[in-house]
VOVEXNU-220635 format. One record per residue: chain; x, y, z of N, C-alpha, C in turn; residue in one letter. Coordinates in steps of 0.05 Angstrom, whole numbers. Layout:
<recs>
 unit   n_c1   n_c2   n_c3  ca_c1  ca_c2  ca_c3   c_c1   c_c2   c_c3 code
    A      X      Y      Z      X      Y      Z      X      Y      Z    a
...
</recs>
This chain:
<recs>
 unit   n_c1   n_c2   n_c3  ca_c1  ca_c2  ca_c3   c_c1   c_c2   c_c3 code
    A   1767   1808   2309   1793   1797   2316   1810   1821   2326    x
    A   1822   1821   2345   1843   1834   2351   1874   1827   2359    x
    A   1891   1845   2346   1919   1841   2337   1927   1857   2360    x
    A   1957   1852   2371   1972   1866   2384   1997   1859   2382    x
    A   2017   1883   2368   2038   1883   2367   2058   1902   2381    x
    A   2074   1875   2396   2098   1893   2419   2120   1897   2419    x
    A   2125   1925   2415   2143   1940   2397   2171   1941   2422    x
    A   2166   1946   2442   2180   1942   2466   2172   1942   2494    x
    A   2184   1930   2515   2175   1926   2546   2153   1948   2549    x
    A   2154   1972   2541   2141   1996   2552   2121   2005   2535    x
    A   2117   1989   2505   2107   2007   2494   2092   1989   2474    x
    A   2065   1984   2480   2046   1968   2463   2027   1979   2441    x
    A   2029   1978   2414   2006   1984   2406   1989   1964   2389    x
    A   1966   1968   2392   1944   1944   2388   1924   1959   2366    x
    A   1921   1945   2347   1900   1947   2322   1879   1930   2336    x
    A   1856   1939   2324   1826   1934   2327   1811   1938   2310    x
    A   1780   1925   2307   1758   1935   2286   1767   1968   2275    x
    A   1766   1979   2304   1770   2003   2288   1796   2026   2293    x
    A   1815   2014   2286   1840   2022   2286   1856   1996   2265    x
    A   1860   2011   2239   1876   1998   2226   1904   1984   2228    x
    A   1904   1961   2209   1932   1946   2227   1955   1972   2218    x
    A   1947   1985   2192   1973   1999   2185   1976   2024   2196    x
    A   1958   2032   2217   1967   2057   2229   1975   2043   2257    x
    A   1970   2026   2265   1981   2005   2283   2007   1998   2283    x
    A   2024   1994   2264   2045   1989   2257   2063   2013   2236    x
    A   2045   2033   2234   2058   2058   2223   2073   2036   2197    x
    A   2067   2030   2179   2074   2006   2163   2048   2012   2135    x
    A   2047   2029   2115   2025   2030   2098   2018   1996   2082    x
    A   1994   1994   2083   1986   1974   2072   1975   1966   2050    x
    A   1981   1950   2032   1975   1952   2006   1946   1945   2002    x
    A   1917   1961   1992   1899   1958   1988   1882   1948   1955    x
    A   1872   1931   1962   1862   1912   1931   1827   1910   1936    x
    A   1815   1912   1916   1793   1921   1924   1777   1889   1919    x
    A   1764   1876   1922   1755   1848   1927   1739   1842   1898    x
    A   1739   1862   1890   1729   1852   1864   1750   1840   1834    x
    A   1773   1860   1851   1797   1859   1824   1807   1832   1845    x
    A   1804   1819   1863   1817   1798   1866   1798   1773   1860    x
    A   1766   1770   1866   1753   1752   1856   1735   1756   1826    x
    A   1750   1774   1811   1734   1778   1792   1707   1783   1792    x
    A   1689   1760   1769   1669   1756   1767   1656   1729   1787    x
    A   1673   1724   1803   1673   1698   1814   1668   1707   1840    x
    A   1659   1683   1867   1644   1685   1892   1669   1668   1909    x
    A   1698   1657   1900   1707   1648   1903   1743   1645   1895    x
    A   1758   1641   1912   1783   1638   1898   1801   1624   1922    x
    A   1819   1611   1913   1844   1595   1931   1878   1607   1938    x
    A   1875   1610   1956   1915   1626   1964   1922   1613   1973    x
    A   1947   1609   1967   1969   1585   1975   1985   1605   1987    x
    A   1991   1588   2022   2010   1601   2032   2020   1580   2057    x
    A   2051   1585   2059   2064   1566   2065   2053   1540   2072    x
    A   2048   1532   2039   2050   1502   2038   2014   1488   2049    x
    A   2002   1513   2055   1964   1500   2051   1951   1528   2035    x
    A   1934   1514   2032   1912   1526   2010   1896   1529   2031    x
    A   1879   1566   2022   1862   1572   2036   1845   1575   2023    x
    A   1816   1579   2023   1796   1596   2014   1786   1619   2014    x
    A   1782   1635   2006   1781   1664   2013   1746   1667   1999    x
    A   1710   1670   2003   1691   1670   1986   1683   1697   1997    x
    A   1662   1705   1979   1646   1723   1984   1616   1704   2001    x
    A   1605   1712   2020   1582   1697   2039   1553   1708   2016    x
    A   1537   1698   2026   1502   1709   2016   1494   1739   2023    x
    A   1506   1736   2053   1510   1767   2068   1534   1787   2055    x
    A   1551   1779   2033   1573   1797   2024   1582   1807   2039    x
    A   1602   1778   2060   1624   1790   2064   1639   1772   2071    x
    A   1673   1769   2065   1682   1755   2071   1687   1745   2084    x
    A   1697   1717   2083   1712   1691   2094   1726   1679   2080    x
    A   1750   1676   2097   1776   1662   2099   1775   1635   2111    x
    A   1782   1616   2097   1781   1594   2115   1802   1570   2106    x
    A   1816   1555   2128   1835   1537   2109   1823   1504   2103    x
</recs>
């Protein structure tokens, strides 16, 4: 996926695979490591404005987000 945020007429910067969103936005990002958020579990639900998403760990270990 790629993000691009436009800061003004002249001046674009764009996060990518490999360019972080938070050096992208000069903005530090708060990091949680996937285990302290799904525990012991392959699975968990985030509520955000007003739908529930899924967030699992795959067979391949790695995530997906999905609503």
């Amino acid at each position: 996926m790629h993000h691009v945020l436009t800061t003004s007429p002249q001046t674009r910067l764009a996060s990518s695979p490999d360019t972080p969103l938070a050096q992208a936005t000069s903005t530090p990002l708060k990091r949680l490591s996937s285990t302290s958020l799904m525990g012991d579990g392959r699975a968990l639900e985030i509520e955000h404005g007003g739908r529930i998403y899924q967030l699992r760990i795959t067979q391949l270990n790695k995530l997906i987000l999905t609503a």
